[in-house]
C-alpha positions, 0 to 999 in steps of 0.5 A: 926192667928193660932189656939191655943192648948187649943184654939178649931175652932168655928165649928158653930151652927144650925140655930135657929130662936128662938136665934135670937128672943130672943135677948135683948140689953138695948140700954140706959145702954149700952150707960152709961157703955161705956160712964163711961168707959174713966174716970175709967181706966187709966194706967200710966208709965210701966203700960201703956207701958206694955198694950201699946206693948200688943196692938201692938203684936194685930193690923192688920197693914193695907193698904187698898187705891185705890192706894195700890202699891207693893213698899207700901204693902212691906214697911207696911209688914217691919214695921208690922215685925219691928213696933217699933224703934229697941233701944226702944223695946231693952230698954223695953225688947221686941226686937221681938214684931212684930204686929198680921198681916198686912191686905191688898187687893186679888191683893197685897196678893202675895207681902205681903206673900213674905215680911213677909215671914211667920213671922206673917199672911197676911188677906186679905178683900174680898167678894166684900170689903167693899159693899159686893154687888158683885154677890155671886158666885164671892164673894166666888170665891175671897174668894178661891183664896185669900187663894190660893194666900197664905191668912191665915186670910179672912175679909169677909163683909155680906150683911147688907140688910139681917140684915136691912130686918131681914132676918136671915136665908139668913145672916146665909146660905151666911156666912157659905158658905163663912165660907166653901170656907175658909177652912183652913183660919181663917175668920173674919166677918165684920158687918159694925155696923155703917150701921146697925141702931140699937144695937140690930141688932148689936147683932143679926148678931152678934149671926148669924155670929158666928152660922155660923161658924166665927171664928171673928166678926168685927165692920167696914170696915173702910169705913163706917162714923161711924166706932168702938166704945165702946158701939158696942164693949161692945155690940159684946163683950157680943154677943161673951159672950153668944155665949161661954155659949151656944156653948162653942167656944171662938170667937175673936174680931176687932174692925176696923176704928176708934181707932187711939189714944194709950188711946183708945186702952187701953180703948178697952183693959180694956174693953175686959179684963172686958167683956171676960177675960183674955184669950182674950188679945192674938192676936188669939183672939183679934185685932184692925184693924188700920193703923194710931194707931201704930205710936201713941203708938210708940210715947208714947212708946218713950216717956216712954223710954226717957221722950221726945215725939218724932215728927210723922214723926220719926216714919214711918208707911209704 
């Protein structure tokens, strides 16, 4: 993730409890927008395969197992810089289109920034993934030798007892050290919303992370039983919204876990454009966190190259 020439880093804001407090989520509204969302936007032929590729230069290819090897991470970073069939991205005219990045552990960071070899970013999970309760001290430390062993995307994860205790000053003093022990290195902060019982707390530690400084806010980690879905998305999407109006930093947005199918990745799609503009349909902006969602789209791709779906494993995801 680089940042942009019209594109300033969100530098944060002051701590002040009244933002908190004045948070507002009309939870039964929420719950009808997103639930009308699937049957009014639906693209078709050149159409869907247009957003279709726009949603593959925006995933975070990810590896993310207990028994993540050197030989996997290398095969997931040959597909992130080649995620599509060479003849179809020919015959749709994107023979380049690589994915945002490809999203692994501290340890498998130095074989992932061989392999792609500066091509595109390597993100790395940290601060005790995915509990995030590991002494705090040891979450920066793996915070500082991420970036050191070559990571120029953090996901961080919060201490989601601080949002669960509406303890708000303690979230935003962790993140923006964490943000701090960055430095260079873009941070993502995941709030693991399917942990966190309420839209309003989705808002709120929303609205704290990027006071902080978070140059990203994310929905999951992956490991949570519910994980992305579209009324927490509209909800941190409009967090991100108000941000913008009271800092004037634009602040990107992942939605992780979840979005394993080419129609949902539309749908997020149409409801980012919607929500946030234009503007954020670049990777510097948005990305899906996914490991199994491109060799749908891959499918469907082909499918609008030749007329023919192809079987799934054709399509090798690394």
């Amino acid at each position: 993730m680089t940042a942009s020439a019209d594109l300033p880093r969100n530098t944060g804001l002051h701590f002040d409890p009244a933002v908190v407090e004045a948070v507002r989520v009309n939870t039964p509204a929420t719950l009808r927008r997103a639930a009308t969302l699937p049957g009014r936007r639906s693209v078709k032929k050149e159409w869907q395969a247009a957003w279709l590729a726009r949603a593959v230069s925006m995933i975070d290819l990810t590896t993310l197992s207990g028994d993540d090897t050197p030989g996997r991470v290398r095969r997931l970073c040959a597909k992130a810089l080649h995620p599509v069939r060479a003849d179809i991205l020919d015959a749709i005219g994107l023979p380049d289109l690589t994915t945002g990045a490809v999203c692994v552990y501290h340890e498998m960071v130095p074989v992932a920034v061989e392999a792609v070899a500066g091509r595109i970013p390597v993100a790395a999970v940290s601060t005790g993934f995915p509990a995030g309760l590991t002494p705090f001290d040891l979450r920066l430390r793996e915070i500082e030798r991420s970036v050191a062993a070559g990571a120029t995307e953090i996901d961080i994860v919060i201490s989601r007892r601080h949002v669960l205790t509406g303890d708000w000053a303690a979230l935003y003093d962790e993140t923006a050290q964490m943000r701090a022990a960055c430095g260079d290195a873009h941070m993502k902060a995941i709030l693991a919303t399917g942990e966190l019982g309420t839209l309003k707390n989705v808002m709120k530690a929303s609205m704290i992370c990027m006071m902080a400084g978070s140059d990203f806010i994310k929905t999951s980690t992956g490991k949570e039983s519910v994980n992305a879905t579209l009324p927490v998305s509209l909800t941190m999407m409009r967090a991100i919204r108000a941000y913008e109006a009271a800092s004037g930093f634009k602040v990107g947005y992942k939605p992780a876990g979840g979005v394993s199918k080419a129609k949902d990745a539309i749908l997020y799609l149409a409801l980012l454009k919607e929500e946030l503009g234009d503007r954020w349909l670049r990777p510097d902006l948005f990305r899906f966190g996914a490991s199994s969602l491109l060799g749908d789209i891959e499918r469907q791709l082909e499918h609008f190259v030749t007329g023919r779906y192809s079987v799934g494993h054709r399509h090798a995801l690394g």
